[in-house]
N, C-alpha and C positions, 0 to 999 in steps of 0.2 A: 259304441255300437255303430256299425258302417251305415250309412247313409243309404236308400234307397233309393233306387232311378226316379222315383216319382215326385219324393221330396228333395232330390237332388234338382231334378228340372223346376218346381216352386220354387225353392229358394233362387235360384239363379233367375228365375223369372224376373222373380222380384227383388232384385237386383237393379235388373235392368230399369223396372217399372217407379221402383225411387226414385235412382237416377234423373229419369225425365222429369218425373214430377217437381219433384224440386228444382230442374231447373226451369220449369215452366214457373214455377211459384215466385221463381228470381223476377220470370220477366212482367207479373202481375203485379208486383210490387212497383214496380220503377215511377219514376215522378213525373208530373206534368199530364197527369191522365185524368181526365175529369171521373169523378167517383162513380156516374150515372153508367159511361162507358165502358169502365172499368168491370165492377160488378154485372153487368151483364155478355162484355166480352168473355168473362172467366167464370162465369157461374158454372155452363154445363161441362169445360173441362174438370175443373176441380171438384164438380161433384162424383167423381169416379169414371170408371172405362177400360177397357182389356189393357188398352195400349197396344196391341198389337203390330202395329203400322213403325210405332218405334222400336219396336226390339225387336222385327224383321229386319231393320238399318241397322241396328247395333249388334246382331249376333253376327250379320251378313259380315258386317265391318271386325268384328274381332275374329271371325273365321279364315280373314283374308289376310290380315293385320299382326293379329295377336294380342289386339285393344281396342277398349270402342270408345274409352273416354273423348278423342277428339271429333267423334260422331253427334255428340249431347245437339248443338244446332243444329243441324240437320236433322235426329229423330225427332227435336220440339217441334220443328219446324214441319215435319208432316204430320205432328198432331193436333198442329195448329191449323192444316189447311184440312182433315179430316171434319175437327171440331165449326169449322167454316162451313162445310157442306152439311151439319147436322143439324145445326141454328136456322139454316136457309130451306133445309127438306121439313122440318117439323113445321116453318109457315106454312110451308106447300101444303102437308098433307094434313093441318088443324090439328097435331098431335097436341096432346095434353099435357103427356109425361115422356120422360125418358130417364132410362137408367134411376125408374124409381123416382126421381125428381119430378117438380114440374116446367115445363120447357121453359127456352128464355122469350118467347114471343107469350106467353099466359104472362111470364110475370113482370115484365118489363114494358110491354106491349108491342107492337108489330115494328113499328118505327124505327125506335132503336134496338128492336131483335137484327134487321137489317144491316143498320149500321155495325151494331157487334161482328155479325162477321163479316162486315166487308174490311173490319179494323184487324180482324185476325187472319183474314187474307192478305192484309198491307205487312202482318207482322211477319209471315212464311219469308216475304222476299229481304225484307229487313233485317230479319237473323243470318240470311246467307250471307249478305254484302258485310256485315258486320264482321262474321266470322268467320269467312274461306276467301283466300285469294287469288287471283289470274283464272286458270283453265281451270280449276276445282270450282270456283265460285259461278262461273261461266256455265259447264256441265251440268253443275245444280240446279241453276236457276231455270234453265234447258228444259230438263226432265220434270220439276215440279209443272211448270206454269204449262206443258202439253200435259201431264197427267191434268190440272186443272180445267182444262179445255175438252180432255176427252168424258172426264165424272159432268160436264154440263151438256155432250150431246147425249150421256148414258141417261141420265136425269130429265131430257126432254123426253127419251125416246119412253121412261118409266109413266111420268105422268100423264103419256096418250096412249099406252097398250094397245087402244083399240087399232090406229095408225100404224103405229111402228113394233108391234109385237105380235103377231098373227100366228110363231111359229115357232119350234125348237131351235132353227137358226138364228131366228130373230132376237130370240133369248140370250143367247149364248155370245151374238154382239152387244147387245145393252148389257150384260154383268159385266162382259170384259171392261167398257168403257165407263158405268158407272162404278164399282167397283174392284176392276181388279188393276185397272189402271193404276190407280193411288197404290196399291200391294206392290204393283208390278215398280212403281217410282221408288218407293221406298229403300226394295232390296238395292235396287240400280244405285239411286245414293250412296248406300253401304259401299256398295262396288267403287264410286268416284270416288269417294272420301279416304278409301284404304288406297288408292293409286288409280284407275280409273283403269289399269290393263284393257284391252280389247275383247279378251276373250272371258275376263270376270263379267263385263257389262253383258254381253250377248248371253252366257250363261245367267245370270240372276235376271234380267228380263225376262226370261223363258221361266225361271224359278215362279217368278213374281206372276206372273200370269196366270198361269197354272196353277199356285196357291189360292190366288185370288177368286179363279172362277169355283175352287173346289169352296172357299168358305162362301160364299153367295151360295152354293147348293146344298153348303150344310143348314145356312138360314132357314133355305126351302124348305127344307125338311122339317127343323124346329117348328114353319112356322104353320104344319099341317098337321104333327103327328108330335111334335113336343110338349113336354110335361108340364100343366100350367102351374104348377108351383115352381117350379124352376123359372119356365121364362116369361110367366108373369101375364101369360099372354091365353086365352081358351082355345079350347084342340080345335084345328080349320078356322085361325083366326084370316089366315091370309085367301080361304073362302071364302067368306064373310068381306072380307075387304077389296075382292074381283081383282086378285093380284094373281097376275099370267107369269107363273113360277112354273119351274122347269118336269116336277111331277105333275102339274095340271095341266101344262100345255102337250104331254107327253101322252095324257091319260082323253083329253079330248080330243087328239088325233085319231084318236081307237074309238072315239063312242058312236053309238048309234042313235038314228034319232029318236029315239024311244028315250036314251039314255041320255042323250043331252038337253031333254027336255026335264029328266029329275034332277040333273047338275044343274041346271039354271035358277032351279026353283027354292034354291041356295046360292048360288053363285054370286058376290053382288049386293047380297040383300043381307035385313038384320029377320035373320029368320032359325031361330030357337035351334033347334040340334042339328050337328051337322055331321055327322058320324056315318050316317046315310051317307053321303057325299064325300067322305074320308075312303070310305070302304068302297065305294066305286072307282074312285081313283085308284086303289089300292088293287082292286081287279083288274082293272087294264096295264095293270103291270108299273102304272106312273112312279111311286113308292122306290120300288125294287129298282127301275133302270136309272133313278133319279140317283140312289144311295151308290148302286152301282159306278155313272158317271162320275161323281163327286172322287170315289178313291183309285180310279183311272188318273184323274188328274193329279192327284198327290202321289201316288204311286211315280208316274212320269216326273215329278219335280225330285222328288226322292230319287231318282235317278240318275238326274244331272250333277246333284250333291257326291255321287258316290266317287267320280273321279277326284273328289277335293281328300288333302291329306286327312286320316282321324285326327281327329279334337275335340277337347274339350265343346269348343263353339259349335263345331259341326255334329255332334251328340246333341246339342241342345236345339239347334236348328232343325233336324230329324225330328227330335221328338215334339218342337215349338208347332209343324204341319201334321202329325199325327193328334194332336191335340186338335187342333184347328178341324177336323171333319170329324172328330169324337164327341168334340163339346155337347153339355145338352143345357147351354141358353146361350 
């Protein structure tokens, strides 16, 4: 029986998604690690995760290539500096759980949740040097450590909204920098690691960018109007949590003060049903221009894809961004 486009894209997914894992399980095992570090540097990768960020490097790189096995450090290597940013935001923001687990700062405690990632930030740059040479190693290390730099002004500018987020522009610079930078590094990798061309870099920049702002607005979305058995999470949780996302910032530029005084009275607060407040956004249009925005920008990245020869990889990377604004968790 011929294989279907859908379970054709899974299987190949997850492909990719062993791939890494395993070789991330390589680099968990190694010796000379105190066990305390250990088990909490690797707790929240190994408890699961899209992967994403690596099979953006690896399909990038066998699309250019025609293989992505000599990618494997490099995509550990951004899921290693992801998984660093997830350890250090869950301090931030007193999360409990993630991915169904519960975080590495509940169970290990603050101190060494810290240390964990600053150990898996030491590991990103120590995979490169290990395994790429001269101007490949160079490049890498380039584009990782300014994606790192960019995900920590994107990260300040998140945890004071009130400061540095006033605005749909304002927005649309903190996703890039918190994350769509790390997307935008990722494919770029792909791009150095397969040969570093000129015009593969400039193109998957623009790719990476572009995907990244569109999955930060598919978040948005999940994280107003998505299905709380899916994402775990109750409808207008990001309400509830006074997170200046791209339909609520869109949807308060239109309210009146009548109306921003019944958005407030939810906004922010732990305050019982929020559907009222789903549905107002949803009149102002927040919803619509938000879903709208989101497939403008994969639409555009899907576009810069089309000049590359068909393939296999490039089949899979279409449909890896069409996934990416469909998802519902």
């Amino acid at each position: 029986m011929e294989t279907s486009s859908r379970e054709w894209f899974q299987q190949k997914y997850s492909e990719y998604k062993v791939a890494v894992d395993k070789y991330i399980e390589g680099i968990s095992t190694r010796d000379g690690l105190p066990e305390d570090l250990r088990s909490s540097s690797f707790h929240l990768i190994l408890s699961g995760g899209k992967r994403i960020r690596p099979v953006l490097l690896l399909s990038t790189l066998e699309l250019l290539s025609g293989g992505y096995e000599d990618g494997l450090p490099a995509a550990a290597s951004v899921e290693l500096l992801h998984n660093f940013t997830l350890i250090h935001d869950d301090i931030m923001d007193r999360d409990d759980y993630r991915r169904g687990v519960k975080t590495t700062h509940v169970l290990f405690g603050e101190s060494l949740a810290i240390l964990a990632g600053d150990y898996l930030f030491s590991l990103v740059f120590s995979e490169v040097s290990r395994n790429y040479e001269g101007e490949t190693a160079r490049m890498l290390v380039r584009v990782l450590s300014e994606a790192s730099e960019k995900v920590c002004i994107g990260q300040t500018m998140d945890i004071m909204p009130e400061k540095y987020v006033k605005s749909v522009d304002d927005y649309f610079e903190m996703v890039y920098y918190k994350t769509g930078a790390l997307i935008e590094a990722s494919m770029v990798s792909g791009a150095i690691v397969a040969g570093g061309r000129e015009e593969w870099l400039r193109d998957f920049r623009e790719v990476g960018r572009k995907i990244g702002i569109a999955f930060q607005i598919a978040d948005d979305l999940l994280g107003l109007i998505g299905d709380p058995s899916k994402t775990g999470k109750p409808v207008g949780n990001d309400i509830r949590n006074g997170k200046r996302t791209l339909p609520i910032l869109y949807a308060l530029e239109r309210m009146g003060r009548d109306e921003l005084d019944l958005f407030n009275r939810y906004f922010g607060r732990e305050a019982g049903d929020y559907l009222e407040a789903v549905e107002l956004i949803r009149s102002k249009g927040g919803i619509e221009y938000a879903r709208r925005t989101m497939y403008e920008y994969a639409g555009e990245a899907l576009s810069i894809l089309d000049k590359y020869p068909d393939s296999s990889a490039k089949r899979f990377l279409s449909e890896l961004i069409r996934y990416i604004v469909d998802r519902d968790r």
